[in-house]
C-alpha positions in Angstrom: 0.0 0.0 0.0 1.3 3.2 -0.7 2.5 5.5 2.2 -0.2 8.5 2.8 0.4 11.8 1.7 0.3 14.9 4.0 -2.1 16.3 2.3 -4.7 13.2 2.7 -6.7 14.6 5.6 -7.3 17.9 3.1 -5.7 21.6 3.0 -7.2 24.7 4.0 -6.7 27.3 1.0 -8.1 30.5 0.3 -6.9 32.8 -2.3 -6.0 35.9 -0.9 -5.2 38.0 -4.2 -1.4 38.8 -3.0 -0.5 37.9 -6.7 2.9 36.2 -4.6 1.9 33.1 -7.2 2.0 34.9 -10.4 5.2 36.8 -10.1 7.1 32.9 -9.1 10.1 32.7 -11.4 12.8 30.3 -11.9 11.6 26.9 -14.1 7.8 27.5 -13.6 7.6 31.0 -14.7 5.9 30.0 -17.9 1.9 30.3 -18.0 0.7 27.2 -19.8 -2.2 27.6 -22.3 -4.8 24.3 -23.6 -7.1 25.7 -26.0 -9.7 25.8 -23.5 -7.6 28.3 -21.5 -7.2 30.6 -24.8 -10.7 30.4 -25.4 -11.7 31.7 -21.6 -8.9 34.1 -21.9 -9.9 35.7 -25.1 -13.7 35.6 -24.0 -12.6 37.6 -20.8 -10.6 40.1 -23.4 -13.6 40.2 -25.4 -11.1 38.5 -28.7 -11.4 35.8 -30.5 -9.3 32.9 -29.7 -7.2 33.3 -33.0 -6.9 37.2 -31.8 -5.7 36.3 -28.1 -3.6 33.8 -29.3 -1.6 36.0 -32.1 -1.3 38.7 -29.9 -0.1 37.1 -26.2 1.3 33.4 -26.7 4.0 31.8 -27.7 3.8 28.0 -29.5 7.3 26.2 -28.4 7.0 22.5 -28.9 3.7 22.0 -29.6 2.8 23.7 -26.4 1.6 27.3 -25.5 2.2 30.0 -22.9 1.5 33.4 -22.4 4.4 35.2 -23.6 7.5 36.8 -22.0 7.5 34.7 -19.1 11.1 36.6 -17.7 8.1 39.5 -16.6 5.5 39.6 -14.6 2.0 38.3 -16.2 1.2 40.5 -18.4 -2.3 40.4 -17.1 -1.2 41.8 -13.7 -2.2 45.2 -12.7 -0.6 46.2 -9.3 -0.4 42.4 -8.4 -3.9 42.1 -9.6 -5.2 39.7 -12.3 -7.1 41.6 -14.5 -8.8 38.5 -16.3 -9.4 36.3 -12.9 -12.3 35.1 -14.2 -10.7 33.8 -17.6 -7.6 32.8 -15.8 -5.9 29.8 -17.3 -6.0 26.3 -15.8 -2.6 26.6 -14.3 -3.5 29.6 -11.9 -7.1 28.1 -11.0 -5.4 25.4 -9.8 -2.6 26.8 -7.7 -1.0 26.4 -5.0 -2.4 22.2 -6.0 0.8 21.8 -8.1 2.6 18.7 -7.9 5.9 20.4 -7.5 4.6 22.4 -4.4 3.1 19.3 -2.7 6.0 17.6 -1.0 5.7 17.6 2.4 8.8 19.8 2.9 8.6 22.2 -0.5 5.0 22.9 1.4 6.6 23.8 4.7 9.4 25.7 3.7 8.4 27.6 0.6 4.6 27.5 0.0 3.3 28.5 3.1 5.7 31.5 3.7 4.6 32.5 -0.1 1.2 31.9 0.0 -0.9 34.1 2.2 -3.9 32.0 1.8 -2.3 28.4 3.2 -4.5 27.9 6.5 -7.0 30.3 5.2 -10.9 29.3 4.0 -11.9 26.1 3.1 -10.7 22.7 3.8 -9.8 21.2 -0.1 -10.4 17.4 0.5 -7.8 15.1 -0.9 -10.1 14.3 -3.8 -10.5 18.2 -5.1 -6.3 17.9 -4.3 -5.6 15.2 -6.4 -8.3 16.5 -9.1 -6.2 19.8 -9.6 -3.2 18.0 -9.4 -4.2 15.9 -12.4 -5.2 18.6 -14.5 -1.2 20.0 -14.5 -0.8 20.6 -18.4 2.6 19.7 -18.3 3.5 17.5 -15.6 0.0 15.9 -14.6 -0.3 13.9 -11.1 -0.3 10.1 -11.3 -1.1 8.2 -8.0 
């Protein structure tokens, strides 16, 4: 049987709009797009997809992210998303990222980040794994 995670008994998160998660650098400063995530991003712009994409992503590999990921998003407006509601994927699902959910990358990075660790709800181990999963480019697997 495999050992039980931390994170079993569920997390309390709430986002606290510090924009701390969208100004991260190092390997995960890129802002992964699926065509869902363009589409919800453009509708939020009032574009079309083909508009939003042209004008703020960047295809490398097959994959693509919202460009210049060496800045701040470029949806930020004084550490304030100006498209929350048409928000990609990847930041809907933060801080549930399977790189931030080892026991000790929690402890010693996340929740000195995060303002909202220990804040609102408790996210059950189900709704955990569920965002984990949905990772566009490095997806969860139990």
């Amino acid at each position: 049987m495999p050992e039980k995670k931390w994170w079993e008994d569920g997390v309390r998160f709430e986002c606290q709009g510090s924009g701390n998660c969208c100004v991260s650098r190092g390997r995960y400063g890129f802002v992964y797009m699926t065509d869902k995530d363009r589409d919800r991003m453009a509708k939020a712009l009032g574009m079309t997809r083909k508009a939003f994409t042209r004008k703020y992503c960047t295809k490398d590999h097959g994959d693509y992210y919202i460009n210049d990921p060496e800045k701040d998003c470029l949806f930020l407006d004084d550490k304030r998303c100006t498209v929350y509601e048409g928000r990609p994927e990847q930041c809907r699902t933060w801080p549930f990222w399977p790189e931030n959910m080892s026991a000790r990358t929690w402890s010693k990075e996340i929740e000195s980040f995060c303002p909202g660790v220990g804040k609102g709800r408790l996210h059950s181990a189900d709704e955990i794994r569920d965002a984990l999963r949905r990772d566009p480019v490095n997806p969860f697997e139990d």
